[in-house]
C-alpha positions, 0 to 999 in steps of 0.5 A: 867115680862111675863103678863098673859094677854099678849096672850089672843087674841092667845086663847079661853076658852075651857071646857072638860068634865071628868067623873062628872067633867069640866076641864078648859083649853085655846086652841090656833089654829094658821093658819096652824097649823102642831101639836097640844101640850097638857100642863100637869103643876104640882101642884100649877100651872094653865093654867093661869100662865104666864110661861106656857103661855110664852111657848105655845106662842113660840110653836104656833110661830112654827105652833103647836097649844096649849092646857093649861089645869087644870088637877084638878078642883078649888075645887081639887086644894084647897084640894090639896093644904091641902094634896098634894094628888090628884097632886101626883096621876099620874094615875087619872091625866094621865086618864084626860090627856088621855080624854083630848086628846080624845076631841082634835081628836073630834075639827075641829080644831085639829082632824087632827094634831098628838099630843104632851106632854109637863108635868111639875113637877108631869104632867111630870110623868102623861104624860108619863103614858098617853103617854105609854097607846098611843103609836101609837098617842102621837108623842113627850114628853117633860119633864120640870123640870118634876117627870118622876120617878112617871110614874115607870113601864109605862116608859117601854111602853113610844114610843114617842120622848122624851125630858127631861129639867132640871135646873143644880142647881136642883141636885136631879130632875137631877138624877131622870130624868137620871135614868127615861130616862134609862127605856124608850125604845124611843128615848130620850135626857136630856138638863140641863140648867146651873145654873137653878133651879126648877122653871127656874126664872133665867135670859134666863132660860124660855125662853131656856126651850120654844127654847129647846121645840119648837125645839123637837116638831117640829121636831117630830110632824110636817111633813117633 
C-alpha cells in the first residue's frame, strides 16, 4: 500500500486564500522544474490521499512541479458529505481551481512554469470550465476516471491538450467521457484501462494512470 507519508519531504503546506475561505494544499518544486500541474480530486478525496500523491510523485519524476489541493474546506467537505451538493457544483470548484492558478503565477517558484490540469471525478468537470475560461495559460488537461459531461457548454471553449483516462469496467464513465471528448475542439485522446474500474484499485491500474499522465504533461507543457 502507497504511505501517505512516503513523499512529504518532496512537498510543503501551502495555504490559499479564496473569497472568505483558506484552501489547504501541498506544493512540490523539483530542481528544474519545466511545468507546473494543479490536482482538482473529486469529492471524498483530499490532497492527502495516498493515490493522488502517488501520481504527482511520478510527475515530479518528469521535472513537473505539483500542486495537491482541497478545492472544499473541512467544513465544506463534512456538509458534503450530507448532500453531495458543493462537490457537484463545478463553477464554485472551477473559480477556486481559477484563484488557485492565480496564486501559482505570484510564487517564485512557480510564475514561471506553463500549467496543467489533472481532475479527477467531479474536479475533472470543474477543470475543464477553468481550463476554458483560460485558454491562453493552461497547457494541458488530464481527466481521470473524470465527470467531463458536468463542464456542458465550456467544453466547447476548452484550447488545451486534452487527456482522458478511464478504467474499461466503468462502462457508463466510458461513454460520458466519449461523448464529452467529441465538443471539445482541442486536441484530444481516451486511454481506457483494461479491466479497471472507477477507482482504478486494480493491480497496475494507478500506476498506468500516473505513466499515462506524465507522458501527456510532458509532452505538453515542458519545452522542447
Amino acid at each position: 500500500m502507497i504511505e501517505a507519508t512516503e513523499y512529504r519531504h518532496e512537498e510543503q503546506p501551502v495555504q490559499v486564500a479564496t473569497g472568505s475561505v483558506i484552501l489547504e494544499g501541498c506544493l512540490g518544486v523539483p530542481v528544474g522544474a519545466q511545468g507546473v500541474v494543479l490536482f482538482a480530486h473529486g469529492s471524498g478525496s483530499s490532497y492527502l490521499s495516498p493515490r493522488n500523491r502517488y501520481v504527482a510523485h511520478v510527475l515530479r519524476e518528469a521535472c513537473l512541479a505539483t500542486l495537491l489541493i482541497d478545492l472544499l474546506t473541512p467544513e465544506e467537505e463534512a456538509v458534503d458529505l450530507e448532500t453531495s451538493h458543493l462537490g457537484f457544483d463545478v463553477g464554485m470548484l472551477a473559480e477556486r481551481i481559477l484563484v488557485t492558478s492565480d496564486w501559482l503565477a505570484q510564487q517564485d517558484q512557480t510564475r514561471h512554469l506553463r500549467i496543467g490540469y489533472f481532475g479527477a471525478s467531479t474536479g475533472a468537470g470543474a477543470a475543464l470550465i477553468a481550463a476554458g475560461d483560460r485558454p491562453s495559460t493552461v497547457g494541458a488537461v488530464v481527466s481521470h476516471a473524470g465527470r467531463p459531461d458536468l463542464a456542458k457548454l465550456a467544453l466547447t471553449r476548452v484550447r488545451a491538450p486534452t487527456l482522458f483516462i478511464v478504467g474499461g469496467s466503468d462502462t457508463l464513465v466510458v461513454q460520458l467521457n466519449q461523448m464529452s471528448q467529441s465538443q471539445i475542439p482541442a486536441e484530444t485522446h481516451m486511454e481506457i484501462i483494461p479491466g479497471a474500474t472507477h477507482l482504478f484499485e486494480e493491480p497496475g491500474a494507478l500506476e498506468a494512470v500516473a505513466r499515462l499522465a506524465q507522458q501527456w504533461f510532458f509532452k505538453h507543457l515542458v519545452p522542447h
